[in-house]
C-alpha positions in Angstrom: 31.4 85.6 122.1 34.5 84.2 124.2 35.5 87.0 125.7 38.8 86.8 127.8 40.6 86.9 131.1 43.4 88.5 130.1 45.8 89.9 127.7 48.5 87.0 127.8 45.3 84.4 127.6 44.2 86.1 124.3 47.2 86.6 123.1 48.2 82.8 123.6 45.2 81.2 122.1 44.8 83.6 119.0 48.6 82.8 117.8 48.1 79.3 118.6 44.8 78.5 117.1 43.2 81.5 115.5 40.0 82.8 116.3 36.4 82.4 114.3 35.5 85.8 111.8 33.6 88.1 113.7 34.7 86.8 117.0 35.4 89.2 119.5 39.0 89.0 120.8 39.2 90.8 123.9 36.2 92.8 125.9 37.6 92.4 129.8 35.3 93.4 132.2 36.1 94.5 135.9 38.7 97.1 135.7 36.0 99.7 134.9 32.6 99.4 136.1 30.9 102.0 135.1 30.8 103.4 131.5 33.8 104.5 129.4 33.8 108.6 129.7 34.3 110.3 126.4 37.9 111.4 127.9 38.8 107.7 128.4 37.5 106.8 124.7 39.5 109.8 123.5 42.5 108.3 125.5 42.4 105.0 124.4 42.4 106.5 120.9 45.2 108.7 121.2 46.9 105.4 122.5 45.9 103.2 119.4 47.0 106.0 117.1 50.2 106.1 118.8 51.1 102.3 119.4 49.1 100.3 117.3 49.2 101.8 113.5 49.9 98.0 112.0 47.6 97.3 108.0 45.2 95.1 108.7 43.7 97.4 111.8 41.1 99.6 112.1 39.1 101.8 114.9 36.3 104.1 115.8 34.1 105.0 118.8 30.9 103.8 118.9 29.3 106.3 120.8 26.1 104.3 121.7 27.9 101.4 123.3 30.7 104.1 124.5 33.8 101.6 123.4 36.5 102.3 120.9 35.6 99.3 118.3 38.9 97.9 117.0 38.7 95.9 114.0 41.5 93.3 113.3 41.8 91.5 110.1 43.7 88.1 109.2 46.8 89.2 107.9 47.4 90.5 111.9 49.0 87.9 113.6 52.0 86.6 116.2 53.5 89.8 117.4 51.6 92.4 115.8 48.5 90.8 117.0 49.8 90.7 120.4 50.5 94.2 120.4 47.4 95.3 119.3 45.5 93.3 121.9 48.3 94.6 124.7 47.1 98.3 123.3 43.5 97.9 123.7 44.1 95.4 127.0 45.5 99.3 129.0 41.9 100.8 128.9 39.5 97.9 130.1 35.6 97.5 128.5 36.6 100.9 126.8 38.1 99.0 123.9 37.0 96.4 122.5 38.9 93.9 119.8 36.9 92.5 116.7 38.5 89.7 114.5 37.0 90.1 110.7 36.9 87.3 108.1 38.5 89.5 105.3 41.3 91.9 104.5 40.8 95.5 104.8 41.0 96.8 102.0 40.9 99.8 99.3 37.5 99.1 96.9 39.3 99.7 93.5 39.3 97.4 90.7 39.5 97.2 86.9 36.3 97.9 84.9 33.8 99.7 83.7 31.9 103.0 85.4 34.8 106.0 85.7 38.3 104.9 84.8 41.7 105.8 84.8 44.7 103.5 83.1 43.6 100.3 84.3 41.6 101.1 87.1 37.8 101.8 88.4 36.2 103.3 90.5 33.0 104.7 91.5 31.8 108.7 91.4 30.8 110.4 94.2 29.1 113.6 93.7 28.8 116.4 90.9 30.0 119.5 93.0 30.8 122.9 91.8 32.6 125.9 92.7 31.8 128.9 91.2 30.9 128.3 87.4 33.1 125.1 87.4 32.1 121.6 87.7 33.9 118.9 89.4 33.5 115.8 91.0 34.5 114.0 94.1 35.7 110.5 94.3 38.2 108.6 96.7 41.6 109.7 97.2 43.1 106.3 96.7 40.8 106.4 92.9 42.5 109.7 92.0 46.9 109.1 93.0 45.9 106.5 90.4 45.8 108.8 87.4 45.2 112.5 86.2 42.7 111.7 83.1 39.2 110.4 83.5 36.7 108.3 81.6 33.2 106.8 81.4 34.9 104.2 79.4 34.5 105.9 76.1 34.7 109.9 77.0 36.9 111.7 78.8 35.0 113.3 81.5 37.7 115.4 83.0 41.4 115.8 84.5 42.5 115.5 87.9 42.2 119.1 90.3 43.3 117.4 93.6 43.7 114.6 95.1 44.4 113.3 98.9 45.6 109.6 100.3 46.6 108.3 102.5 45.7 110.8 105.4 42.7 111.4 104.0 40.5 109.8 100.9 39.3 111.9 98.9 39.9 113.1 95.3 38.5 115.9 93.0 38.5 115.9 88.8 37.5 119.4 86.9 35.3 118.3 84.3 37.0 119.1 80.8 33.6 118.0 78.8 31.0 120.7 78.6 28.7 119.1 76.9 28.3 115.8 79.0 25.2 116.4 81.4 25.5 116.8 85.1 22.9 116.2 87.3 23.5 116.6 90.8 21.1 113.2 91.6 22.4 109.4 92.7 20.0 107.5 90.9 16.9 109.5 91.0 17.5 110.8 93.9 17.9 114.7 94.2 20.9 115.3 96.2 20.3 118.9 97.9 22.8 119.8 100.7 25.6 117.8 102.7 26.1 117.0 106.5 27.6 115.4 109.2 26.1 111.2 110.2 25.2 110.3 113.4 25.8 106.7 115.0 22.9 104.8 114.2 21.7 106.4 111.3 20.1 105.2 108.4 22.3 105.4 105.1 22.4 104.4 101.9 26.0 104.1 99.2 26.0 103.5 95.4 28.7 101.5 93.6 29.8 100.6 90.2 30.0 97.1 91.2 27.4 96.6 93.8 24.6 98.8 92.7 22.4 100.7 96.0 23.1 99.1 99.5 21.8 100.0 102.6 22.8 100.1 106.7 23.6 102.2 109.7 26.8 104.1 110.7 28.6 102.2 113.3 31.1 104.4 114.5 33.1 108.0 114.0 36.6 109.1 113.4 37.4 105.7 112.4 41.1 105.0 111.5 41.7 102.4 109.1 45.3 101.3 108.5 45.7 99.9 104.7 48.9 98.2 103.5 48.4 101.6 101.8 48.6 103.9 104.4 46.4 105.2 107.0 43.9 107.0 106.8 41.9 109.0 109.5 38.6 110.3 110.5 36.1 108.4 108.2 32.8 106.9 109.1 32.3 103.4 110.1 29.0 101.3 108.6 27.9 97.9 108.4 26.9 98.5 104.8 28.9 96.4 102.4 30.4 97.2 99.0 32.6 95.8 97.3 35.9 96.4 94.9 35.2 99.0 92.2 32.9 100.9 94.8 35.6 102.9 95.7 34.5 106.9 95.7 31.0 106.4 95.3 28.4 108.0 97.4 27.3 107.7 100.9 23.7 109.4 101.4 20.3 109.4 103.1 16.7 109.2 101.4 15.9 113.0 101.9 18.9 113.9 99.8 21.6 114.7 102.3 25.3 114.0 100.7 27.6 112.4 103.9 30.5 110.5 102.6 32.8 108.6 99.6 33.2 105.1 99.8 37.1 104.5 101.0 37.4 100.8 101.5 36.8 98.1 104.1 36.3 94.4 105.0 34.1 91.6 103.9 31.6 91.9 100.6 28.0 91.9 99.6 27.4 88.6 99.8 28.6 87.5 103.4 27.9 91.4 104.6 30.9 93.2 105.5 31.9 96.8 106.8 32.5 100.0 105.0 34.7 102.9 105.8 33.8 105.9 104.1 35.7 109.6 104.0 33.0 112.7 105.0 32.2 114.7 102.1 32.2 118.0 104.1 36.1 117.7 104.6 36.5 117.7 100.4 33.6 120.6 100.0 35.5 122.7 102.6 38.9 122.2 101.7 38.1 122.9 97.5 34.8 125.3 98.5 32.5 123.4 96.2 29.2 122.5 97.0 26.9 119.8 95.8 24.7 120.7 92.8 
């Protein structure tokens, strides 16, 4: 995976030559022996957050390989590059740098599904608090505009929105008579949670359809030309622009997370970031119908 022997090495070669997507950028061994300790994950973290918050980056721990997995995409280069590499270079094996093929991006594009002005995204889940119905969708989907559509009926108006920070979004369905049904596909949705690394997931999009993978890491940060956003879920499912808010669940009906954005699409593969659904549930007190 060309791994190197030091920071000025990597930093040397990748702003003279560039390196191949997927390629790992720097993984030095030595300084630490034994396995990263959750304290020297959370420090290398802390560290990232402070001195390395350049669009184009990402991070999360990745509990079963006990690194901090920093993703780097190929608008990063020269000095920003090196800075990010200098960051991760201060905690040994405990970090480890990830060159992706793509942009990271938001999933938001113009089409069909639920819009707003020009724009589409994807709809979470039908929540409700109280007597009211709602539904959740990406932060980034929802700063975009306050009215929403199927494409020929309003569904609702904006009740909240969040981004950058976090990514989430909530619209107050104005329609009473429009059904719904608290299912993605056919699938009964019946409580949310909290993933685990390694799990088994599954996300629906407007654009991509049902997709399928495993959570990679947690408490990602994902720097967007946007803004920043923290503490979202890292998979290796892709998806794709107009995904943006959809859902993120598992086959026995457990609602985990809203499609944010990422790198990569479904035709190469690519990896998703998504924002945890408990955070908009609890902050609104809404639950999933």
């Amino acid at each position: 995976m060309g791994l190197t022997r030091s920071v000025r090495r990597a930093a040397t070669g990748l702003a003279a030559a560039g390196i191949a997507a997927g390629m790992v950028l720097m993984a030095p061994t030595g300084a630490f022996a034994a396995p990263s300790t959750l304290a020297q994950l959370d420090a290398a973290t802390a560290d990232l957050e402070t001195s390395a918050r350049i669009a184009g980056t990402a991070w999360s721990t990745d509990a079963a390989s006990g690194q901090v997995i920093v993703d780097v995409d190929p608008t990063v280069t020269g000095a920003q590059l090196q800075q990010v590499v200098a960051v991760a270079s201060k905690h040994g094996k405990a970090v480890k740098v990830n060159k992706v093929s793509t942009k990271i991006d938001l999933f938001i594009s113009g089409g069909d599904a639920i819009y707003t002005g020009g724009s589409r995204c994807s709809l979470g889940f039908n929540v409700r608090g109280g007597s009211t119905d709602y539904f959740v969708t990406a932060g980034h989907c929802t700063n975009a505009g306050a009215t929403w559509t199927n494409g020929s009926t309003t569904l609702g108006t904006r009740y909240g929105t969040s981004f950058p920070g976090n990514d989430y979004g909530i619209v107050r369905y104005t329609n009473t008579s429009i059904a719904k049904p608290g299912n993605v596909g056919s699938l009964n949705i019946t409580g949310a949670g909290n993933p685990t690394v390694g799990q088994q997931l599954c996300r629906r999009g407007s654009t991509t359809g049902t997709r399928c993978g495993q959570v990679t890491g947690l408490n990602a940060t994902v720097n967007y030309a946007q803004g920043s956003v923290s503490g979202l879920i890292r998979t290796n499912i892709c998806a794709q622009p107009g995904d943006s808010g959809g859902p993120l669940y598992s086959n026995n009906g457990i609602a985990y997370g809203l499609t944010s954005g990422g790198s990569g699409n479904c035709t190469t593969g690519g990896t998703t970031y998504f924002q945890p659904v408990t955070e908009v549930l609890s902050r609104y007190g809404v639950q999933v119908t």
